[in-house]
C-alpha positions as CSV (number, residue, x, y, z in Angstrom):
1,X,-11.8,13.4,-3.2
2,X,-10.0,13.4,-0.1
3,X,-10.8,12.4,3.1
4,X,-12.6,14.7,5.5
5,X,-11.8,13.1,8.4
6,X,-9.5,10.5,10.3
7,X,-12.3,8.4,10.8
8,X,-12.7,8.6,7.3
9,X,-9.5,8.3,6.6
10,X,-8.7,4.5,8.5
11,X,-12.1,3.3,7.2
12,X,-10.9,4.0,3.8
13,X,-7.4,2.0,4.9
14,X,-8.9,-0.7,5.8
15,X,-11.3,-1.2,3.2
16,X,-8.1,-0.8,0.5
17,X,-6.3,-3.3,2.2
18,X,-8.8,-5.8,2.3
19,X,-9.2,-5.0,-1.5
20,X,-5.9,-5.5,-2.0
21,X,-5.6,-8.9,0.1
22,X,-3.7,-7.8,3.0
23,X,-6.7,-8.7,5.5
24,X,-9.9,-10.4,5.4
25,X,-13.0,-9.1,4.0
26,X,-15.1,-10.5,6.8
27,X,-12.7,-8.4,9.6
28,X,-14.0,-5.5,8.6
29,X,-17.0,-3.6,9.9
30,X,-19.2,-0.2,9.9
31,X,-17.8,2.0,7.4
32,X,-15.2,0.3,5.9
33,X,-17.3,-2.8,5.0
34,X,-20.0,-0.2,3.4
35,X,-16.5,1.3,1.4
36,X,-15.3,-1.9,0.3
37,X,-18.6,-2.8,-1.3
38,X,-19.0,0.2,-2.8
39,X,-15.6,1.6,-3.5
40,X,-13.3,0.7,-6.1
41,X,-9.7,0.4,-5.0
42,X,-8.7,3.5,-6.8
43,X,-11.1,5.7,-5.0
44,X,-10.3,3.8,-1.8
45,X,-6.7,4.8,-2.5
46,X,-7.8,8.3,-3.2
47,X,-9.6,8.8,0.0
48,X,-6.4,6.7,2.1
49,X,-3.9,8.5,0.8
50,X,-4.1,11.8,2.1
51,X,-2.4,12.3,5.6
52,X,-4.0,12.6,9.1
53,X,-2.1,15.7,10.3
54,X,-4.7,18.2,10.2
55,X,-7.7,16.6,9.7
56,X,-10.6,16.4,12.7
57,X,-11.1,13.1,14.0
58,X,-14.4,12.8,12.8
59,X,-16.6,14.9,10.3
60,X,-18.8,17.5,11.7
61,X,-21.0,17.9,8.7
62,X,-22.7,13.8,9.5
Protein backbone atom coordinates (compact mmCIF):
# COMPACT_ATOMS: atom_id res chain seq x y z
CA UNK A 1 0.00 0.00 0.00
CA UNK A 2 1.62 3.05 -0.97
CA UNK A 3 1.49 6.33 0.34
CA UNK A 4 -1.23 8.70 -0.70
CA UNK A 5 0.24 11.59 0.20
CA UNK A 6 3.55 13.45 1.23
CA UNK A 7 2.28 13.96 4.54
CA UNK A 8 1.86 10.48 4.58
CA UNK A 9 4.76 9.82 3.17
CA UNK A 10 7.36 11.67 5.93
CA UNK A 11 5.06 10.41 8.73
CA UNK A 12 5.76 7.05 7.53
CA UNK A 13 9.82 8.05 7.42
CA UNK A 14 9.86 8.99 10.54
CA UNK A 15 8.10 6.45 12.26
CA UNK A 16 10.58 3.73 10.20
CA UNK A 17 13.45 5.39 11.42
CA UNK A 18 12.61 5.47 14.86
CA UNK A 19 11.86 1.71 14.38
CA UNK A 20 14.98 1.14 13.08
CA UNK A 21 16.94 3.25 15.85
CA UNK A 22 18.04 6.12 13.83
CA UNK A 23 15.97 8.65 16.19
CA UNK A 24 14.12 8.59 19.37
CA UNK A 25 10.77 7.23 19.86
CA UNK A 26 9.75 10.05 22.09
CA UNK A 27 10.67 12.84 19.06
CA UNK A 28 8.07 11.86 17.22
CA UNK A 29 4.52 13.13 17.23
CA UNK A 30 0.86 13.15 15.44
CA UNK A 31 0.91 10.60 12.84
CA UNK A 32 4.01 9.18 12.95
CA UNK A 33 3.80 8.25 16.68
CA UNK A 34 0.12 6.69 15.84
CA UNK A 35 2.36 4.60 12.77
CA UNK A 36 5.03 3.52 14.89
CA UNK A 37 2.72 1.93 17.42
CA UNK A 38 0.82 0.41 15.03
CA UNK A 39 2.94 -0.30 12.08
CA UNK A 40 5.40 -2.87 11.64
CA UNK A 41 8.66 -1.82 10.05
CA UNK A 42 7.78 -3.60 6.88
CA UNK A 43 4.60 -1.83 6.24
CA UNK A 44 6.30 1.38 7.47
CA UNK A 45 8.84 0.66 4.69
CA UNK A 46 6.11 -0.03 2.31
CA UNK A 47 4.36 3.22 2.75
CA UNK A 48 8.14 5.28 2.88
CA UNK A 49 9.34 3.98 0.08
CA UNK A 50 7.49 5.25 -2.61
CA UNK A 51 8.70 8.75 -3.94
CA UNK A 52 7.14 12.22 -3.38
CA UNK A 53 7.24 13.45 -7.07
CA UNK A 54 3.70 13.30 -7.89
CA UNK A 55 2.01 12.91 -4.89
CA UNK A 56 -0.43 15.88 -3.19
CA UNK A 57 0.86 17.19 -0.16
CA UNK A 58 -1.78 16.06 1.81
CA UNK A 59 -4.72 13.53 1.19
CA UNK A 60 -7.94 14.91 0.13
CA UNK A 61 -10.06 11.93 0.94
CA UNK A 62 -9.35 12.75 5.30
Amino acid sequence: MPAKSKAQQKAAGAALAAKRGEMKKNELQGASKQMYESMTASQLEELAEIGRKGLPEHDSES
